[in-house]
C-alpha positions as CSV (number, residue, x, y, z in Angstrom):
1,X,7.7,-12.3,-12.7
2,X,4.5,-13.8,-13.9
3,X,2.5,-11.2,-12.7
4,X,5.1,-8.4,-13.7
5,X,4.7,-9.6,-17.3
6,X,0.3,-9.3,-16.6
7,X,0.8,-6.0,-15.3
8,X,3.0,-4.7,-18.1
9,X,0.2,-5.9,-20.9
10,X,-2.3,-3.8,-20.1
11,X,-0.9,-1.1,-21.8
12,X,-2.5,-1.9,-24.9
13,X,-6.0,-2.6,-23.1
14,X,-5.4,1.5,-21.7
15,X,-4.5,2.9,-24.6
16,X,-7.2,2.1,-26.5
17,X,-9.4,3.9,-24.2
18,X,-7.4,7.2,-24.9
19,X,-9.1,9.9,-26.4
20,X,-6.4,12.6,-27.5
21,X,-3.3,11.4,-26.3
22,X,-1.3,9.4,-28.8
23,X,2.6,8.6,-29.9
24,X,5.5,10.5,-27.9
25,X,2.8,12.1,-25.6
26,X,1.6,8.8,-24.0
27,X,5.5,8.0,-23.6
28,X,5.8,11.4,-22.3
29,X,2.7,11.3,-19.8
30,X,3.1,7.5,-19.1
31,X,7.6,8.1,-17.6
32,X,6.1,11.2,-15.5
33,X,3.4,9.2,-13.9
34,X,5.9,6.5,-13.2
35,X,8.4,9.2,-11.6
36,X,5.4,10.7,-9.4
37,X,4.3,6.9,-8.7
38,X,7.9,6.1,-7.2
39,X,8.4,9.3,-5.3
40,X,5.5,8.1,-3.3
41,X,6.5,4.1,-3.2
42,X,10.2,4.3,-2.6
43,X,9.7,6.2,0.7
44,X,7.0,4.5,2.1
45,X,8.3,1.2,1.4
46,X,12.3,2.1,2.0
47,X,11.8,4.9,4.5
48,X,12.3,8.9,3.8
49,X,15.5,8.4,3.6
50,X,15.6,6.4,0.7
51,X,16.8,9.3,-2.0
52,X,20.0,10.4,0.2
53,X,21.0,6.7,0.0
54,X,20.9,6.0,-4.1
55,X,24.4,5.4,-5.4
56,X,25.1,8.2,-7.8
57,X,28.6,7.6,-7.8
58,X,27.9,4.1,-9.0
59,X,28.4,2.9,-12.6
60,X,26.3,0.2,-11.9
61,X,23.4,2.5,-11.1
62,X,23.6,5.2,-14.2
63,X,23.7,1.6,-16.5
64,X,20.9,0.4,-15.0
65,X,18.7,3.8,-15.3
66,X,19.8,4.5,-18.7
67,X,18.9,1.2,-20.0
68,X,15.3,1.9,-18.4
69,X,15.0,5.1,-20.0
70,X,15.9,3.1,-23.5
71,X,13.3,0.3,-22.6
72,X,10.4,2.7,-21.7
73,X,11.4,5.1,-25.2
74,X,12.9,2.8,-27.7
75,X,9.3,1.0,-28.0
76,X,7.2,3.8,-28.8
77,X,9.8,5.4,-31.2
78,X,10.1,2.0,-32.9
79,X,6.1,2.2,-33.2
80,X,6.5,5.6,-35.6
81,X,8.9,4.4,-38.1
82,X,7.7,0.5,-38.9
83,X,5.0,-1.9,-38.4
84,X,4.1,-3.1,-34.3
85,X,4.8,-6.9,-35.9
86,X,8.4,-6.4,-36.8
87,X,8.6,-4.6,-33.5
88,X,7.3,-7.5,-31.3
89,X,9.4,-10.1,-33.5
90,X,12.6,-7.8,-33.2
91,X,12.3,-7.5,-28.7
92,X,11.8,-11.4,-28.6
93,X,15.4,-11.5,-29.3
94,X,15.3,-10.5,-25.7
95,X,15.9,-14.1,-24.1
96,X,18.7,-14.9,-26.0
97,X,20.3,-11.7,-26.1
98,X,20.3,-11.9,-22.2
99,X,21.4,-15.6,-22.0
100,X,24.3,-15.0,-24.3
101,X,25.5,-11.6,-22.4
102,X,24.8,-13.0,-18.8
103,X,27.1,-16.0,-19.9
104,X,30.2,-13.1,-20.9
105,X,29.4,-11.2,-18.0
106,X,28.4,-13.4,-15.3
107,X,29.5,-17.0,-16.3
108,X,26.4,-18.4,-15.8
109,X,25.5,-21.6,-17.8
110,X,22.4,-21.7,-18.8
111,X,20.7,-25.6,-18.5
112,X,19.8,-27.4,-21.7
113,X,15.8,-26.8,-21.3
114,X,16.3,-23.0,-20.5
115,X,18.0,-23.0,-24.4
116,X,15.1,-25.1,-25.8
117,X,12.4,-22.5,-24.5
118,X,14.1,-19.9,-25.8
119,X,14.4,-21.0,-29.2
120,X,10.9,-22.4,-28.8
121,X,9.8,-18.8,-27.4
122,X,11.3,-16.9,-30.2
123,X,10.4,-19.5,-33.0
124,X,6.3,-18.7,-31.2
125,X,6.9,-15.0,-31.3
126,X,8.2,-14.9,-35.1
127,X,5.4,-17.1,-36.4
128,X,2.5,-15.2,-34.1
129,X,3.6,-12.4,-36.8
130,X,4.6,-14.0,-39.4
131,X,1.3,-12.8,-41.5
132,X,2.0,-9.3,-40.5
133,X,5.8,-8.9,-40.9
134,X,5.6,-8.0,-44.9
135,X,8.3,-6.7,-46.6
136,X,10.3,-3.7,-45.6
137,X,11.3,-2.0,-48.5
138,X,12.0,1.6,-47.0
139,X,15.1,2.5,-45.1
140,X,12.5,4.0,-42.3
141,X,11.1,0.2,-41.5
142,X,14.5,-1.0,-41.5
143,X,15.5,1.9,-39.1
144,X,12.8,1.0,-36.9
145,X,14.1,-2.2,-36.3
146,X,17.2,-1.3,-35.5
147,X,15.3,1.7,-32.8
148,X,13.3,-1.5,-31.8
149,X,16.6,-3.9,-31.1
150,X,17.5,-0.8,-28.5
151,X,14.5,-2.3,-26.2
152,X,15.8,-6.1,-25.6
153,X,19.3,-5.2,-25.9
154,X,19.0,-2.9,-23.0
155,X,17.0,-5.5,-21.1
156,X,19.7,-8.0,-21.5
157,X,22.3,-4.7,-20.4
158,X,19.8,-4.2,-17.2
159,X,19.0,-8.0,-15.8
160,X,22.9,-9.2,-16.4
161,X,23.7,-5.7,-14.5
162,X,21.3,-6.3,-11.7
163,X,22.3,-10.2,-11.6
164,X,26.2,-9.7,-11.6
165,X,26.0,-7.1,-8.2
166,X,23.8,-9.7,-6.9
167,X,26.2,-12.4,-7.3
168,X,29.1,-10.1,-6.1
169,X,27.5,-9.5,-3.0
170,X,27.5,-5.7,-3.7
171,X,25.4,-3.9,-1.5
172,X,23.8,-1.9,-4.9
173,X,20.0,-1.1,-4.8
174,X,18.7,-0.9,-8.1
175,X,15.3,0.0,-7.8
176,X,15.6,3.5,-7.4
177,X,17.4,2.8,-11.3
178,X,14.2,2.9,-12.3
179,X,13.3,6.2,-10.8
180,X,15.9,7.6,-12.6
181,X,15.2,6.0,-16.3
182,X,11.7,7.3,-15.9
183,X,12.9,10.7,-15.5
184,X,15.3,10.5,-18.2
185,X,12.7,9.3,-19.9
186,X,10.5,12.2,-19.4
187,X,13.1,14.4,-20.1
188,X,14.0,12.7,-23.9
189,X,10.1,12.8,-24.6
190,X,8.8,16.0,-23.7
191,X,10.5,17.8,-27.0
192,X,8.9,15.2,-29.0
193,X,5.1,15.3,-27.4
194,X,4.7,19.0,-27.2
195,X,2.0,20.3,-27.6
196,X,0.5,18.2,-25.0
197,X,-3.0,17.4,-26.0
198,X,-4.1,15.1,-23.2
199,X,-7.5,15.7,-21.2
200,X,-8.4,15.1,-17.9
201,X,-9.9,11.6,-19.1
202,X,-7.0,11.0,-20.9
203,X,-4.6,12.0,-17.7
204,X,-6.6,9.6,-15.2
205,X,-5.6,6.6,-17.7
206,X,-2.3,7.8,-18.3
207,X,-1.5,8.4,-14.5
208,X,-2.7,4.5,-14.0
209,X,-0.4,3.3,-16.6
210,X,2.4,5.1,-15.1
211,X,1.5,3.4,-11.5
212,X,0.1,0.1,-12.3
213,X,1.6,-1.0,-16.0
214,X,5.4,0.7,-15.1
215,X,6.0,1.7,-11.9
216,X,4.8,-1.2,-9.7
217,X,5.6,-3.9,-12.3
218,X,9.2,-2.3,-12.9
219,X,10.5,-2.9,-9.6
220,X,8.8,-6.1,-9.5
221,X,11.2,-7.0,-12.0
222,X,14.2,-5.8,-10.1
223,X,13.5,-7.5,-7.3
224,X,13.0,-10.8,-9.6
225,X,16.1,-10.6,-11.5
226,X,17.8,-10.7,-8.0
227,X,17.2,-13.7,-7.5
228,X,16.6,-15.5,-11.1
229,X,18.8,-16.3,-13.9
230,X,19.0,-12.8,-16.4
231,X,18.1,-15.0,-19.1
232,X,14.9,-16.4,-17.2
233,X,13.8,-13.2,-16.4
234,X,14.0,-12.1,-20.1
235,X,12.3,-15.6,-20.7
236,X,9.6,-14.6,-18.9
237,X,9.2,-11.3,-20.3
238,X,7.7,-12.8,-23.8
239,X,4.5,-13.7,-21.7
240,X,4.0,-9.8,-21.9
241,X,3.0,-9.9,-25.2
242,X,0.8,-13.1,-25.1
243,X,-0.9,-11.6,-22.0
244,X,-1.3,-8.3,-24.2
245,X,-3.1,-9.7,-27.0
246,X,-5.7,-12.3,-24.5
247,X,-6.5,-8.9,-23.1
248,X,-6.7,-6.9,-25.8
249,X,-9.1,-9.9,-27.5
250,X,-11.1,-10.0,-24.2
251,X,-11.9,-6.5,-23.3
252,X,-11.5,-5.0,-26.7
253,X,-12.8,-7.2,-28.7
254,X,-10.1,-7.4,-31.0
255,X,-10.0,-11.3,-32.4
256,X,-6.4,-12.7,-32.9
257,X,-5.6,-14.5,-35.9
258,X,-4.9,-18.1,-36.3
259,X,-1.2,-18.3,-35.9
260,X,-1.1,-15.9,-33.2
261,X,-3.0,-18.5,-31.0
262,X,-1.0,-21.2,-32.0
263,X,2.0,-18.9,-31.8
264,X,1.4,-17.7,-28.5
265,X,0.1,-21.3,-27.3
266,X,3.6,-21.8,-28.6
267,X,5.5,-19.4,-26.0
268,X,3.2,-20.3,-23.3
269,X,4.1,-24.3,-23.5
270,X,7.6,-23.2,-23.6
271,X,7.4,-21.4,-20.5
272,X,5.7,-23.8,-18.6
273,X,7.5,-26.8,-19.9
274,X,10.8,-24.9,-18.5
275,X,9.5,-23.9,-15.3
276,X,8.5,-27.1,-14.9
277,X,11.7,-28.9,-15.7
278,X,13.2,-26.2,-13.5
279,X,10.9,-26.9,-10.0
280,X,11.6,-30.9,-10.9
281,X,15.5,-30.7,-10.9
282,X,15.7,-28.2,-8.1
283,X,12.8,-30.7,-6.1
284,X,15.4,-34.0,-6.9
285,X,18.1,-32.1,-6.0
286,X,17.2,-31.0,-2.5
287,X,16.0,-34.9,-2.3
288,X,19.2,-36.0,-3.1
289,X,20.7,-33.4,-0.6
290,X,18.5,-34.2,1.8
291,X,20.0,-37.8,1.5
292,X,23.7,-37.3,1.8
293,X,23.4,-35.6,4.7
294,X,22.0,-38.5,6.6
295,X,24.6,-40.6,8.1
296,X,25.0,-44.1,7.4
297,X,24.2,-46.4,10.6
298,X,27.2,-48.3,11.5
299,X,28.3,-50.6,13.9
300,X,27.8,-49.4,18.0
């Protein structure tokens, strides 16, 4: 998940390299990419036969691509009506949006430490834009923030969806989901980006953000929330926007201010100090495991 969250920050490292491409278009460009990318990786890696076996008659399915068409849209349209500060505040919202839905949905409690790094990661996010947020005084910010909300309210929809077949043992693949977001994706965006403008230079970037930053990384995640807790995987998610800004700062140049560090520095210790706590109580309880099911000695 770690490295899901790495591959999905490059986007702002990629973009900046574009020369003509910009708004709907690279949300446009970026969902086709990812639909061409996966029309190459789900055969090869589930055989040829993999499109006559996704569930269309499945609820479960049409949930799960919807709310990937309104993760890979929601952002970008968010972008165009307020500031990219009160949209990163408003989708770290995602962790406990996921942990409260999962626990409706699924039942699953959620230990103490998970609920500290949450609170810890969101209180890091809000204060990592605190200088930026300002004031919104127009109904377009405001609406924006409500567009933005769309993106970690469908996460929480997507990993509690993906974690409750899990846990009911239903034999649901959700990976080809994401197939079918991108091209609704596509779909919702083309209106909105024509005319294209994009140049061959501009394509070549595009098309590796649609493999590398979306495609790959996307059913990375999938295949994560399968087996972690929805609200971990959300968790997790946050380090997308630390890694975005370290790479951002390292191979654009652009220097973070003050409290984004310690903001970010913030998430990160939350993270780890989680994960941590996690890999200790799951190591003492195999120990302890381990130990009952060795039988006492007793009398020959």
């Amino acid at each position: 998940m770690v490295l899901t969250t790495l591959l999905w920050s490059s986007a702002g490292v990629v973009t900046r390299q574009l020369a003509h491409a910009q708004g709907f278009e690279v949300t446009f460009w970026r969902s086709f990419f990812t639909v061409v990318s996966l029309l190459l990786i789900l055969p090869l890696w589930q055989g040829p036969r993999v499109f006559a076996r996704m569930p269309w008659r499945q609820g479960a399915f049409w949930l799960s691509g919807w709310c990937w068409a309104v993760m890979f849209t929601a952002f970008m349209v968010a972008l165009t009506m307020t500031g990219v500060a009160r949209v990163l505040v408003t989708m770290a919202l995602g962790p406990l949006l996921t942990a409260l839905l999962a626990r409706v949905v699924t039942g699953h409690r959620l230990p103490a430490r998970t609920w500290v790094a949450i609170m810890l990661g969101g209180a890091g996010m809000a204060w990592m834009f605190a200088g930026q947020m300002g004031e919104a005084t127009s109904s377009s910010a405001w609406m924006g923030s409500l567009v933005a909300l769309g993106v970690p309210a469908a996460a929480a929809v997507n990993w509690t969806v993906v974690q409750r077949s899990q846990a009911h043992g239903e034999s649901i693949d959700l990976v080809p989901a994401v197939l079918l977001g991108a091209v609704i994706s596509s779909a919702v965006t083309l209106p909105l980006a024509w005319p294209l403008t994009a140049g061959g230079r501009d394509l070549a970037w595009l098309a590796a953000l649609g493999l590398a930053q979306l495609a790959i990384p996307c059913v990375l995640a999938v295949l994560c929330a399968r087996v972690l807790p929805a609200a971990e995987v959300a968790l997790l998610g946050l380090l997308e926007i630390v890694f975005g800004i370290l790479l951002v700062w390292w191979f654009a140049g652009e220097v973070p201010r003050p409290e984004v560090l310690s903001g970010g520095a913030l998430v990160m210790g939350a993270l780890l100090g989680n994960e941590l706590l996690g890999w200790r109580a799951a190591r003492r309880a195999a120990s302890q495991e381990a130990a009952s099911d060795v039988a006492p000695l007793g009398p020959a």
